[in-house]
C-alpha positions in Angstrom: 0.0 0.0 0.0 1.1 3.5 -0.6 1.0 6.5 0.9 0.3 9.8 -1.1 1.2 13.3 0.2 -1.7 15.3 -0.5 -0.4 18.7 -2.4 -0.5 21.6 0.3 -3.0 23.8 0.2 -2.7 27.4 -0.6 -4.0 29.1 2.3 -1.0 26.6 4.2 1.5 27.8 2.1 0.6 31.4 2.2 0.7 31.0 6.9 4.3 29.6 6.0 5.6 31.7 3.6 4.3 35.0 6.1 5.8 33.3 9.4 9.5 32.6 7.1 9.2 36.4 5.7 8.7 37.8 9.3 11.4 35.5 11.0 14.0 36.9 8.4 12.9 40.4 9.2 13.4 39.9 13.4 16.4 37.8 12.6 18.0 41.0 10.4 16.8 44.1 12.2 20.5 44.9 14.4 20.5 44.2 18.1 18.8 46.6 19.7 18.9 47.0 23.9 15.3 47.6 24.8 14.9 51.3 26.5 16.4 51.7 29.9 14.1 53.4 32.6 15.1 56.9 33.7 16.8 56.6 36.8 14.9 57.8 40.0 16.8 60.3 41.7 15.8 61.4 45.3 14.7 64.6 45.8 16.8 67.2 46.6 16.4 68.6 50.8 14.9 71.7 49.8 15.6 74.8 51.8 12.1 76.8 52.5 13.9 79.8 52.9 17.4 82.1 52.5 19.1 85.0 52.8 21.9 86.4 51.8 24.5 88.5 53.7 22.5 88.2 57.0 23.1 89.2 60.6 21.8 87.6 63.8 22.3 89.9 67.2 21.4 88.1 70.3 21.2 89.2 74.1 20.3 87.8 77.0 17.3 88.6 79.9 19.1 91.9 81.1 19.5 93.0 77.3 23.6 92.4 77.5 24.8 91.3 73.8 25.2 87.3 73.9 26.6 87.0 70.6 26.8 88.2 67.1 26.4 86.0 63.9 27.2 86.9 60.2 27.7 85.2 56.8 27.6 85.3 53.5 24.5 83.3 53.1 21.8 81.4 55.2 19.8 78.4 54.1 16.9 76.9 56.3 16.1 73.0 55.9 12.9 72.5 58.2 13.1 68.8 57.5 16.4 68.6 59.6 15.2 71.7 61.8 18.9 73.5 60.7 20.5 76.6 59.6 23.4 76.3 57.0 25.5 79.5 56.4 28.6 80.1 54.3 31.6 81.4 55.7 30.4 82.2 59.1 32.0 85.0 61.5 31.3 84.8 65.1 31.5 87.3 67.8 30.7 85.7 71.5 30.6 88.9 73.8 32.3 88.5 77.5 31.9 90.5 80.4 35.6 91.2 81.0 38.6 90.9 78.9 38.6 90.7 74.8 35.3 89.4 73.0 35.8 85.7 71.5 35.8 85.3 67.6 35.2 82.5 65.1 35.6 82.2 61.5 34.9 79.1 59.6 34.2 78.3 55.2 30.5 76.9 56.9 28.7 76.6 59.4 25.2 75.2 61.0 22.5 76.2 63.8 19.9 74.5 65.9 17.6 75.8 68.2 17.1 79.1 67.2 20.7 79.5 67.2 21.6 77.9 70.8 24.0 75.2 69.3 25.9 76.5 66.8 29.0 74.0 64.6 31.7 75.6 62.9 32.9 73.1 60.0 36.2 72.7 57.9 38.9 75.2 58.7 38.2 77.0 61.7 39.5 79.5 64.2 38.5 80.6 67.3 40.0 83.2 69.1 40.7 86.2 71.4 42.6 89.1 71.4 45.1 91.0 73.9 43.1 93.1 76.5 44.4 94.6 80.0 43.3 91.4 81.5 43.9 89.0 79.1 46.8 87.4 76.7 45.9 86.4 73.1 44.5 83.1 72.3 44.1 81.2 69.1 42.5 78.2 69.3 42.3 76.2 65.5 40.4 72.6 64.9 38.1 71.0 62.1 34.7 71.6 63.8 33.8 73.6 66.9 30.4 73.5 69.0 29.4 76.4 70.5 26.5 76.8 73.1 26.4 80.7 73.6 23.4 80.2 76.2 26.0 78.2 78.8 29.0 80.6 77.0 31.1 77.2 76.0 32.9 76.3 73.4 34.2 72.7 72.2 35.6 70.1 70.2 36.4 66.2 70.1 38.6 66.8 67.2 42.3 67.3 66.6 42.8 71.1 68.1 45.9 73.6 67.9 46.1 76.0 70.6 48.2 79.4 70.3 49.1 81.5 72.7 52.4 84.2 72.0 55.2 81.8 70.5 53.4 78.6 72.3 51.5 76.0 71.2 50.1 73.5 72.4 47.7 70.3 70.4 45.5 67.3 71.7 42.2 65.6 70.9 39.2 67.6 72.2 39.3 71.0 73.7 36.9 72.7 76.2 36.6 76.6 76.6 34.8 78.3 79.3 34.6 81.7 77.9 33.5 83.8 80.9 36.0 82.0 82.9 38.6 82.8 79.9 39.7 79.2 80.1 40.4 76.7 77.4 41.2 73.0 78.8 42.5 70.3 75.9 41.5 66.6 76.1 44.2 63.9 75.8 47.4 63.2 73.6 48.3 67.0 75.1 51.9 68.1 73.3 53.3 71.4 73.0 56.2 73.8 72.4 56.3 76.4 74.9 58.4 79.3 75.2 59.3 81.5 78.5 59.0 85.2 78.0 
């Protein structure tokens, strides 16, 4: 008995002559990588307000001057509850001797200005006056607290005084008191008048 292959129809070899026709198309478009997604990038801390070239006086219950803050510019981010300033200058007024002053490339605030951190390069210090010798005292980043008139640091801190100086980790200043107290790993180079 044989077999006999029935011709194909023409509807059959139209279907396979369409799927060979679109293969070879797919097969010779070039590789292409299918569109990447746009990358979600975080949104930016927003400041809700700023000023530039701003001044902050502040005095205490009897109306004596505290402290006085300037700088360039002044930034407020309400989501961190903090003020960010460019080059900050700041005056800390004492009741006897010289005034303290600080100078830093920036600077932050809390609390309406009640902790205040000098960043990056900064220096702190007070002149001569009749009861008092010059000071210098120059770290990465110094706290202030102008409410309890203290000044500090836990980092690396160079303190100046005439041709002396004097370094350690960490410094304390009690600024009525006219005192500065460094840490640990204390060194210096002291010279007698």
């Amino acid at each position: 008995m044989k077999t006999r292959i029935k011709p194909p129809r023409l509807f059959t070899v139209i279907v396979i002559g369409l799927l060979i026709g679109v293969a070879w198309l797919i097969a010779d478009r070039p590789d292409r990588a299918p569109p990447r997604p746009e990358p979600v990038i975080p949104e930016r801390e927003r400041a809700d307000y700023f000023m530039e070239g701003f001044t902050i006086h502040a005095a205490d219950e009897s109306g004596a001057w505290r402290y006085r803050l300037t700088a360039d510019d002044l930034y407020h981010y309400p989501e961190r509850e903090v003020w960010e300033f460019t080059r900050p200058e700041v005056e800390m007024f004492a009741a006897t001797g010289a005034n303290w002053y600080g100078t830093a490339p920036r600077g932050s605030a809390w609390d309406e200005a009640e902790r205040v951190l000098l960043h990056e390069d900064v220096h702190f210090w007070r002149p001569e006056s009749p009861v008092n010798r010059p000071l210098q005292l120059d770290t990465s980043e110094l706290w202030l607290y102008p409410e309890e008139d203290v000044a500090e640091t836990e980092e690396h801190a160079i303190l100046r005084q005439d041709a002396s100086h004097t370094e350690g980790v960490g410094a304390k200043a009690w600024l009525k008191r006219q005192q500065i107290e460094l840490k640990s790993e204390v060194k210096g180079h002291h010279e007698l008048p």
